[in-house]
C-alpha positions as CSV (number, residue, x, y, z in Angstrom):
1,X,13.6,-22.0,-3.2
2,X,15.1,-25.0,-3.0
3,X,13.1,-28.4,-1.5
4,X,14.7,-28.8,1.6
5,X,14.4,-25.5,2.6
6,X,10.6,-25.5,1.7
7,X,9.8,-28.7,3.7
8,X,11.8,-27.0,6.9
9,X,9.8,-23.7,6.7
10,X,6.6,-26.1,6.4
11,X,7.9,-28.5,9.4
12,X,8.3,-24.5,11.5
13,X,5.1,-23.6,10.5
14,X,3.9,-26.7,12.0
15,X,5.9,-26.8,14.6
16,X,4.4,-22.9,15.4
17,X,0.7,-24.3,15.5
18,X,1.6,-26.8,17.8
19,X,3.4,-25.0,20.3
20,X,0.7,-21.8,20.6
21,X,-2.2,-24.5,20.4
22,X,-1.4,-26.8,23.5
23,X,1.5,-24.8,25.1
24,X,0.2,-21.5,25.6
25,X,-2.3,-20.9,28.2
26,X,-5.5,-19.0,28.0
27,X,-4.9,-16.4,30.7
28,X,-3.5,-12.8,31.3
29,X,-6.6,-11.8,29.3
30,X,-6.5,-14.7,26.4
31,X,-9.4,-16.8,26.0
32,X,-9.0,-20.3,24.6
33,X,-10.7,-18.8,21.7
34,X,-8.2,-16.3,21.4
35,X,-5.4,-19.5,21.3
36,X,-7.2,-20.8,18.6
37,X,-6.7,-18.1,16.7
38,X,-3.2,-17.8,17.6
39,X,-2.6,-20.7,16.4
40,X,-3.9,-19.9,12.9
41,X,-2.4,-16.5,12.8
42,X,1.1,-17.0,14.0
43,X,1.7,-19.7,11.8
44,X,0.3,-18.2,8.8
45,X,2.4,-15.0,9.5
46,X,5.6,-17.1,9.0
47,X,4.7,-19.0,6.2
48,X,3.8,-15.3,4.6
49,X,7.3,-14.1,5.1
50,X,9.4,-17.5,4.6
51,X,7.2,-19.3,1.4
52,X,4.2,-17.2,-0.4
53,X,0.9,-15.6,0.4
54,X,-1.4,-17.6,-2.4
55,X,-2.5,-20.9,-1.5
56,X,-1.2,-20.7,2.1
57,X,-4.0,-17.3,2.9
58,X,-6.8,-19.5,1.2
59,X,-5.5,-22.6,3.8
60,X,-5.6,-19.8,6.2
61,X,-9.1,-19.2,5.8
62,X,-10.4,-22.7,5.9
63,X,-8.3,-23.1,9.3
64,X,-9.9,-19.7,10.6
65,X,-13.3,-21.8,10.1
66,X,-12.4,-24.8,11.6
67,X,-11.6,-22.6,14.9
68,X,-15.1,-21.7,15.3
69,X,-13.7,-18.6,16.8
70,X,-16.1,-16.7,14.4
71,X,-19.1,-19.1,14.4
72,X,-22.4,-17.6,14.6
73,X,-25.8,-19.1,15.7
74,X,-26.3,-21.4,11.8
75,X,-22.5,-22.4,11.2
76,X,-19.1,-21.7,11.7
77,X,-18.2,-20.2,8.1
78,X,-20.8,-17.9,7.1
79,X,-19.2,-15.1,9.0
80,X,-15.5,-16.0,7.6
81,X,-16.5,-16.1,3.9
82,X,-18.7,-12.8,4.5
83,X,-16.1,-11.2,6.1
84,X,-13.2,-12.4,3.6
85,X,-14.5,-12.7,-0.1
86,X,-17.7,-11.0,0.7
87,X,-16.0,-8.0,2.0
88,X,-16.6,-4.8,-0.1
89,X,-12.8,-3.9,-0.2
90,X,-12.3,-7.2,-2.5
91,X,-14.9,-5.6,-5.2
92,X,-13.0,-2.2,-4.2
93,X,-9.6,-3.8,-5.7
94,X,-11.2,-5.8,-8.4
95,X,-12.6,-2.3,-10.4
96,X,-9.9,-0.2,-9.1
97,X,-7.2,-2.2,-10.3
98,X,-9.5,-3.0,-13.4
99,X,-9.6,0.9,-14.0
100,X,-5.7,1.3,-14.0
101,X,-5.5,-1.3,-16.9
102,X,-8.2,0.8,-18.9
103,X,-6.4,3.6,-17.9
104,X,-2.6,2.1,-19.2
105,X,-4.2,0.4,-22.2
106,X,-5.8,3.7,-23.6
107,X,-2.0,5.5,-23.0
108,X,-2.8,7.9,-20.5
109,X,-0.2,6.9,-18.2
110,X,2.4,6.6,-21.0
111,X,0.9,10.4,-22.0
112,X,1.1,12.1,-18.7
113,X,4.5,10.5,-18.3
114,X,5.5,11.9,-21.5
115,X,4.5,15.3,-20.6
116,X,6.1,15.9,-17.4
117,X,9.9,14.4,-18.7
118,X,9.9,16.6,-22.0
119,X,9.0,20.2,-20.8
120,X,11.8,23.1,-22.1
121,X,13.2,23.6,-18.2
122,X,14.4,20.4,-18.2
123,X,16.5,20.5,-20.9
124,X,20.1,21.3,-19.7
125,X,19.1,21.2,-16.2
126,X,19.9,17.0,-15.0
127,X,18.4,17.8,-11.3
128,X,14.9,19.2,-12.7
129,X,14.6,16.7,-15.1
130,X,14.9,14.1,-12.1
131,X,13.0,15.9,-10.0
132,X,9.9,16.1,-12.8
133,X,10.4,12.5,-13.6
134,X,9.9,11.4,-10.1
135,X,7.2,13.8,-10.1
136,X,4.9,12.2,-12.6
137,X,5.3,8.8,-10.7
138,X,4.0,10.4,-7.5
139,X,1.3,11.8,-9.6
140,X,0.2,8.7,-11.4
141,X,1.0,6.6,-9.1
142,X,-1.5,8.4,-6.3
143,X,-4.1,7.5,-8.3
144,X,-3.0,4.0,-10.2
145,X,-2.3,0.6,-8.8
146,X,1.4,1.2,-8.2
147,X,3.1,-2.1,-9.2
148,X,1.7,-1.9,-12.9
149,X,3.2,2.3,-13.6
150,X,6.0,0.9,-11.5
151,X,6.6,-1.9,-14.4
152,X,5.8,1.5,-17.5
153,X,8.1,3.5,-15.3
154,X,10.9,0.8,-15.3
155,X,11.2,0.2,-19.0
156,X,11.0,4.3,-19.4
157,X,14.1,4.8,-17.1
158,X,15.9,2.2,-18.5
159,X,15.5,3.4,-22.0
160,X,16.6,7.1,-21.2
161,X,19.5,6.0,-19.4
162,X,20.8,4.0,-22.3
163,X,19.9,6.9,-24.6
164,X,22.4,8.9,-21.9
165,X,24.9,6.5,-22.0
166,X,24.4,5.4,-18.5
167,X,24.9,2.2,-17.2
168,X,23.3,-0.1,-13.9
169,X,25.4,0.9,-11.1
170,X,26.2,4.4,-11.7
171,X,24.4,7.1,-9.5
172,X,22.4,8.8,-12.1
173,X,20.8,5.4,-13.0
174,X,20.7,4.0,-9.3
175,X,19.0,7.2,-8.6
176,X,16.2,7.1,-11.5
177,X,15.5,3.4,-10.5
178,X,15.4,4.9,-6.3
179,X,12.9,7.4,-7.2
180,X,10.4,4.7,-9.1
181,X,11.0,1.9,-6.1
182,X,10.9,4.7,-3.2
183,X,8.3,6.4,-4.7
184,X,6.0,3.2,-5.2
185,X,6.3,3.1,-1.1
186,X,5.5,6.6,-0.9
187,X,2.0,6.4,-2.6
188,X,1.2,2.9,-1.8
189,X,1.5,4.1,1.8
190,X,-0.1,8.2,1.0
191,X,-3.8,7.0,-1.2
192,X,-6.2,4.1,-0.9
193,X,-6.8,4.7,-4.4
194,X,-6.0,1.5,-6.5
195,X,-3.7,0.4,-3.5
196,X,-4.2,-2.6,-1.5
197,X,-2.7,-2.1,1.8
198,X,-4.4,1.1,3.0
199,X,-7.5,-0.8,1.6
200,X,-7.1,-3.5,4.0
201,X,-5.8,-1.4,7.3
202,X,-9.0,0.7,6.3
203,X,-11.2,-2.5,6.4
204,X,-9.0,-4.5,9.9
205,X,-9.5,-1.1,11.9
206,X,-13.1,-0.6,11.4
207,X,-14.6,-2.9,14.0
208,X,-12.0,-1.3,16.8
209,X,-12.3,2.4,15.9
210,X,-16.2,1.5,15.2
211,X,-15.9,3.7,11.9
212,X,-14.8,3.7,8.5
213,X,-11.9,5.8,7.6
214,X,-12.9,7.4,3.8
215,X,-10.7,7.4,1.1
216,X,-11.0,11.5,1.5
217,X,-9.9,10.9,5.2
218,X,-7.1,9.1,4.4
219,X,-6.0,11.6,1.3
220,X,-6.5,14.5,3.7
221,X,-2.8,13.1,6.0
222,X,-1.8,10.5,2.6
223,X,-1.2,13.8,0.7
224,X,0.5,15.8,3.0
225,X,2.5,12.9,3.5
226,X,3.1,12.0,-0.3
227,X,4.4,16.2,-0.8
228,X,6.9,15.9,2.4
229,X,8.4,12.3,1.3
230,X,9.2,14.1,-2.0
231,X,10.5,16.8,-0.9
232,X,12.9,14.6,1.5
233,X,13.9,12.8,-1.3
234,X,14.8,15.2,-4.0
235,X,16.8,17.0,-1.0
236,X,18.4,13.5,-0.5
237,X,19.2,13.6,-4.0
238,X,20.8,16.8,-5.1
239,X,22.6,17.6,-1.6
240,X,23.7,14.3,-0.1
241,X,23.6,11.7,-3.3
242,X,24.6,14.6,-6.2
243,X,24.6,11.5,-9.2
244,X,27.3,12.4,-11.6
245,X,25.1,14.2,-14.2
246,X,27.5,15.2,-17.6
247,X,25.8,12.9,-20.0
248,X,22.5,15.1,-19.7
249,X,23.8,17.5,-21.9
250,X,22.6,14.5,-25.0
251,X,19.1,14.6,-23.4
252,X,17.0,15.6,-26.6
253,X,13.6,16.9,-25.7
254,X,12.9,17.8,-29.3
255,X,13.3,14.2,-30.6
256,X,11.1,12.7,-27.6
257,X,8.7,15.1,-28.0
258,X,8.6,14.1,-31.8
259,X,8.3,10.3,-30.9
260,X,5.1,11.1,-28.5
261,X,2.2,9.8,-29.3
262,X,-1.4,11.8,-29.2
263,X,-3.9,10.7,-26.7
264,X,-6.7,9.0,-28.1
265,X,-10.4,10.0,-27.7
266,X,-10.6,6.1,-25.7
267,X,-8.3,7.8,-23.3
268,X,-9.9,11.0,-23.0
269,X,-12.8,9.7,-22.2
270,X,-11.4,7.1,-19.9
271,X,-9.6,9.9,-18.0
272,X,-12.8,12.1,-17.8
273,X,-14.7,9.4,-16.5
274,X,-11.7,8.3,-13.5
275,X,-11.4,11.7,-13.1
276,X,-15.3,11.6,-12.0
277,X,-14.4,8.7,-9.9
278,X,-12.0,10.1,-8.1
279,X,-13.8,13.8,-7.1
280,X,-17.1,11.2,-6.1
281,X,-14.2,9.2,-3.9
282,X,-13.4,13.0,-2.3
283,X,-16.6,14.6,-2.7
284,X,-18.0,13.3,1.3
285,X,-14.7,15.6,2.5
286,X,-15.9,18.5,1.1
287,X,-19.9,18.3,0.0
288,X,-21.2,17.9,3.3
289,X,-22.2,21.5,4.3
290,X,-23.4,21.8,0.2
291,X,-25.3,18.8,-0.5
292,X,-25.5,17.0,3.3
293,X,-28.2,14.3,1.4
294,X,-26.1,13.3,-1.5
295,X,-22.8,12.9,1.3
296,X,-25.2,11.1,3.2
297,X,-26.4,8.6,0.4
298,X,-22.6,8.2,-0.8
299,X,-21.3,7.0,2.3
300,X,-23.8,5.0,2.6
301,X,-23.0,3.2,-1.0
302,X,-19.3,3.0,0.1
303,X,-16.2,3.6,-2.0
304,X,-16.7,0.4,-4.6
305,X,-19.9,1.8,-6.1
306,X,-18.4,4.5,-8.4
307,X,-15.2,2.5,-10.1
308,X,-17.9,-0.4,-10.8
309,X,-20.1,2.4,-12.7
310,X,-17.6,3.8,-14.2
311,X,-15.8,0.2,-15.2
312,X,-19.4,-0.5,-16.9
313,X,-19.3,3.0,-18.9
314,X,-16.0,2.4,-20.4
315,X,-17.1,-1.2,-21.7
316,X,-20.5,0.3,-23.3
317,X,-19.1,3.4,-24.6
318,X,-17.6,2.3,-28.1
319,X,-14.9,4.7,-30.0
320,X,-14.7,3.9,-33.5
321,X,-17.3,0.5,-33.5
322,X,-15.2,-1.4,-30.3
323,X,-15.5,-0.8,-26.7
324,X,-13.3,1.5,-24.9
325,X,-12.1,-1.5,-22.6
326,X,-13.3,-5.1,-22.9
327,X,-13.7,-6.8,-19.4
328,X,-12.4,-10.3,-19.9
329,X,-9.4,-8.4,-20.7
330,X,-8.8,-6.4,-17.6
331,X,-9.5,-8.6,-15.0
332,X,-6.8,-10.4,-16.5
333,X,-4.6,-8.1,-15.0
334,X,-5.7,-9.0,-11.6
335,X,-3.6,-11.6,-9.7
336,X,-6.2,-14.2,-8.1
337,X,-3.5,-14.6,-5.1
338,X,-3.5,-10.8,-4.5
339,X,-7.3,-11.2,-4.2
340,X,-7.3,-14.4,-2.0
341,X,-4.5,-12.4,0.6
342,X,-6.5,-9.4,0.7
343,X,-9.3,-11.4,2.0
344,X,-7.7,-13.3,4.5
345,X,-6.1,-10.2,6.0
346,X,-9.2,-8.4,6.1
347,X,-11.0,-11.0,8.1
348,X,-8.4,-12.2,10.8
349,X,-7.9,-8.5,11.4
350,X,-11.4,-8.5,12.0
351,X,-11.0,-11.6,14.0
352,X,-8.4,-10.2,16.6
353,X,-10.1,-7.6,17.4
354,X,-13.0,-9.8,18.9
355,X,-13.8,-9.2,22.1
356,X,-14.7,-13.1,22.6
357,X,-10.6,-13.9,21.8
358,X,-8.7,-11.5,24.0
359,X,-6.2,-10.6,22.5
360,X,-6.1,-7.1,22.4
361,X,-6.9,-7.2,26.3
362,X,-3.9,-9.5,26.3
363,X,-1.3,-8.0,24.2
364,X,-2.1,-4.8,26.4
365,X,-1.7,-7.1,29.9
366,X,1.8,-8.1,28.4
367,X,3.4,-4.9,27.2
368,X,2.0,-2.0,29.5
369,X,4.3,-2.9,32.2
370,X,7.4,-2.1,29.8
371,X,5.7,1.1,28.7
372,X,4.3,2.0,31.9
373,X,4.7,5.9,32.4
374,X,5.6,6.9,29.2
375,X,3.3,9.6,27.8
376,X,1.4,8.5,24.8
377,X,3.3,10.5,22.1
378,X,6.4,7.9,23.2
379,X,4.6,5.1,23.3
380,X,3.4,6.3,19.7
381,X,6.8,7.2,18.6
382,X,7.9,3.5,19.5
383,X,5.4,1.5,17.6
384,X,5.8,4.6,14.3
385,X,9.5,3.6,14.7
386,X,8.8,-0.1,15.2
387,X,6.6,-0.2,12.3
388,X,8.7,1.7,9.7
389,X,11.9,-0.3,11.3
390,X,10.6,-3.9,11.1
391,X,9.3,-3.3,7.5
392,X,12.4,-3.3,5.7
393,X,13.1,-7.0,6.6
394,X,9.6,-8.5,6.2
395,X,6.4,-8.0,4.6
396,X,4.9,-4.5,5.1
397,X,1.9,-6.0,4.9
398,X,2.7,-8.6,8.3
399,X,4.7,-5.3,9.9
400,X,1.0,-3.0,9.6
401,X,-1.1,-6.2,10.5
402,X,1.3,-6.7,13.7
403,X,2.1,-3.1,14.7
404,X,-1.5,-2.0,14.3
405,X,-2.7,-4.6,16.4
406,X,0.0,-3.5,19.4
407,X,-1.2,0.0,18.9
408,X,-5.2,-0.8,19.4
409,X,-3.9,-3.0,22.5
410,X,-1.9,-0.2,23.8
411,X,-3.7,3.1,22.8
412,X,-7.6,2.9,22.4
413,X,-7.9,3.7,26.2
414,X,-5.6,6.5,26.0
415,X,-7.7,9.0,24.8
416,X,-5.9,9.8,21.7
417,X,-7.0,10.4,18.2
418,X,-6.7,6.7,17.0
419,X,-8.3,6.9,13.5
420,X,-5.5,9.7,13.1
421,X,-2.9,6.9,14.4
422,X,-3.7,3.8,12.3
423,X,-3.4,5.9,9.6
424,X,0.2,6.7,10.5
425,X,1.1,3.3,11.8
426,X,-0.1,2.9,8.3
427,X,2.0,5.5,6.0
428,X,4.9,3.9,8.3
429,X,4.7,0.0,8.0
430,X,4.0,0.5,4.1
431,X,7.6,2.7,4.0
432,X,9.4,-0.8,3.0
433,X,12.4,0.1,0.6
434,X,15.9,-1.5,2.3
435,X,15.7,-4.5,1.5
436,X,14.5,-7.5,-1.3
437,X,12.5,-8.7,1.3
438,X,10.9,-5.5,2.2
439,X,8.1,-5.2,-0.6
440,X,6.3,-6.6,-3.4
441,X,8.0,-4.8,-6.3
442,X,11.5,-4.7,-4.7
443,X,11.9,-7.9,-6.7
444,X,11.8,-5.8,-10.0
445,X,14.9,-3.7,-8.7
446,X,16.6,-5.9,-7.2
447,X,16.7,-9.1,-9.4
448,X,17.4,-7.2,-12.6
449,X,20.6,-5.6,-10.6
450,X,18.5,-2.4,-11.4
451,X,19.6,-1.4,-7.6
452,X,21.9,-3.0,-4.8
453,X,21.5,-2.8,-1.6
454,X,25.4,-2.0,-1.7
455,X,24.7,1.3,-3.8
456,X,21.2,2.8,-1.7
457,X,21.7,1.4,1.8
458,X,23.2,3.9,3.2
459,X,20.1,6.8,1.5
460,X,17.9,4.8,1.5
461,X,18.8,4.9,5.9
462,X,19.1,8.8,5.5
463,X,15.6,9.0,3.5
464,X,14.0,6.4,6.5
465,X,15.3,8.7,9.3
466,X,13.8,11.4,7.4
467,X,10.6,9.8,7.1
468,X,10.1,8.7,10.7
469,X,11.0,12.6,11.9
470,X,8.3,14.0,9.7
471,X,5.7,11.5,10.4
472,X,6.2,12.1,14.2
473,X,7.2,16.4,13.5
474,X,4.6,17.1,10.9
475,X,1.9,14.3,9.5
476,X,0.9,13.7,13.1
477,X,-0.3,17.0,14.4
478,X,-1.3,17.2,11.1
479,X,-3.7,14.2,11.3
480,X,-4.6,14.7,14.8
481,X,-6.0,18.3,13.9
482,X,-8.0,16.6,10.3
483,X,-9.1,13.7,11.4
């Protein structure tokens, strides 16, 4: 980004802080508490979307201090810092996302990858080979943190395509690199498992909805909602986008099965032991009329407990004299900016729900009147639509934070099921696929020329519309009868 353009974003970010700090007036609800923290968040929201989300969420937290807006009866930045870095979803991401690197490093992803793309009925059939290629990245990637197989799963497309002859540009490559890039919105948005943003709409709701929604919760509508967005898209694929497909016929199973290489015993046991992870993570859903003490004492330990267990087994547990995993080396692997962000967001959602600021009461004084007398299921349809809309031109992350704020404003004293709801405000606003700007890893499609938004715009619109109808047809009664 060039200078000038830096400096003018800065000057707006300024000018932003300025204008909502002595221009807008604490009334209709808003307390001058709740301006203060305006000012912080309004700014920092822009600055997100226009210059980066490192250093400008850890300036966002020392501004949140200096507003005293979360001060408690010692200081004013105990509660920040607790509520930020001290929040459990930060050591949640560190082991989770530590766990996928043991899990990549050991060739299990490359190994369940392998498998699904060289089974017998998909040789000399194009449209099942896509559809069990896409397959395994919904799979993995419901478990793993998505950007990393999204990087694997990259490099594998690109090297079948130019074993098939074809090139960036043409349908049957466009549509390989769709179903990794869709598909990395589709699980990012469907599990909490390794995935940030669920993570953090899990953490911002908790104070409203005065619960916290499990990770077997969330899988119980992120499933569901992971099958149906597959489904949509393979019928996108073979019936509307019907990629050119004649250069399969050199697809040689035999030979790529003959390149594979065997799993490991570090990655058999690594798998075993996420595998135990992962049915601990589900077990509160489905233990509780079994073993009501040990659901009880689980929920009680919180979701972060097991990956850090299991993160110490695989560094004690030594396969032929070395450690499975060593963890200098994973943590590596873990962006300290993705870590700083997921703290900030995690505490100003905390922050704008405080009763002390307003802003709920506020944002609920301002739009009501334009809403009045619609039923709720519009008013939901709206913000669904809102949400999934405004997240392919900005970051999905901003889009949940903003939408799910509107929807506590405008819902909580409706009566209706709102755990249920943040969830699908959540599976919407994480749907970000049109557009460079629309997600962290669109980057990695769009730069390389791997997609355009010439060649997908116009599925990629089909597949949205898609989405929203089955979120508001389907996921919703759905969640409203699980949850």
């Amino acid at each position: 980004m060039k200078t000038n353009k830096v400096y003018l974003h800065y000057g707006v970010g300024v000018a932003l802080f300025l204008l909502v700090m002595f221009f807008l007036p604490a009334e209709n609800g808003l307390t001058a508490d709740g301006v203060h923290l305006l000012a912080v968040l309004i700014p920092v929201l822009y600055l997100w979307i226009t210059v980066g989300t490192d250093w400008v969420s850890l300036l966002a937290l020392g501004a949140l201090v200096m507003t005293g807006v979360m001060a408690n009866d010692a200081n004013y930045y105990a509660d920040v810092y607790a509520g930020s870095m001290g929040n459990f979803i930060i050591i949640t991401v560190i082991s989770c996302m530590a766990l996928s690197a043991v899990l990549s490093q050991t060739g299990v992803i490359t190994k369940i990858a392998d498998w699904f793309i060289t089974r017998k009925i998909c040789e000399g059939h194009p449209y099942v080979f896509l559809a069990m290629f896409i397959l395994s990245f919904f799979i993995i990637g419901t478990f793993m943190e998505a950007t990393a197989v999204t990087i694997m799963y990259i490099d594998l497309a690109s090297e079948i395509c130019e074993r098939l002859g074809y090139k960036k540009g043409e349908k049957f490559y466009t549509v390989m690199m769709c179903g990794i890039y869709w598909g990395n919105a589709v699980v990012s948005a469907g599990s909490p498992i390794s995935h940030v943003l669920p993570l953090l709409l899990i953490a911002a709701a908790a104070p409203a909805l005065g619960m916290t929604i499990s990770f077997g919760q969330w899988l119980m509508v992120g499933i569901p909602f992971e099958i149906m967005a597959y489904l949509l898209l393979m019928l996108v694929i073979r019936f509307v986008w019907r990629p050119e497909t004649d250069k399969f016929r050199d697809y040689d199973i035999g030979s790529m099965r003959k390149a594979e290489q065997p799993l490991r015993r570090e990655g058999l046991i690594a798998a075993l032991i996420f595998a135990a992870v992962v049915i601990v993570w589900l077990f509160p859903q489905f233990g509780r009329s079994i073993f009501p003490e040990a659901v009880t004492y689980l929920n009680n330990i919180g979701a972060c407990v097991p990956p850090i267990i299991a993160l110490a087994l695989v560094c004690v547990i030594h396969v032929d004299g070395r450690p499975i995993a060593r963890f200098p080396e994973l943590v590596k692997t873990i962006p300290m900016g993705l870590l700083i962000f997921t703290a900030t967001v995690t505490v100003l959602g905390a922050a704008v729900n405080l009763d002390s600021c307003g802003i709920s009461t506020w944002l609920y004084n301002i739009l009501s009147p334009a809403l009045s007398g619609l039923p709720a299921l519009a008013v939901m349809s709206i913000l669904v639509f809102g949400a999934l809309a405004i997240s392919q031109f900005m970051s999905d992350t901003v889009a949940m934070y903003l939408f799910y704020a509107i929807a506590i404003a405008l819902l909580a004293s409706t009566g209706i099921n709102m755990p249920a709801f943040v969830i699908i405000i959540g599976l919407a606003a994480i749907m970000g696929i049109l557009t460079p700007a629309a997600a962290v890893p669109a980057p990695l499609f769009f730069g390389p020329g791997h997609i355009t938004l010439q060649n997908t715009v116009k599925y990629a619109l089909l597949f949205l519309l898609l989405i929203f109808i089955g979120l508001m047809v389907i996921i919703w009664p759905l969640a409203n009868a699980l949850i």
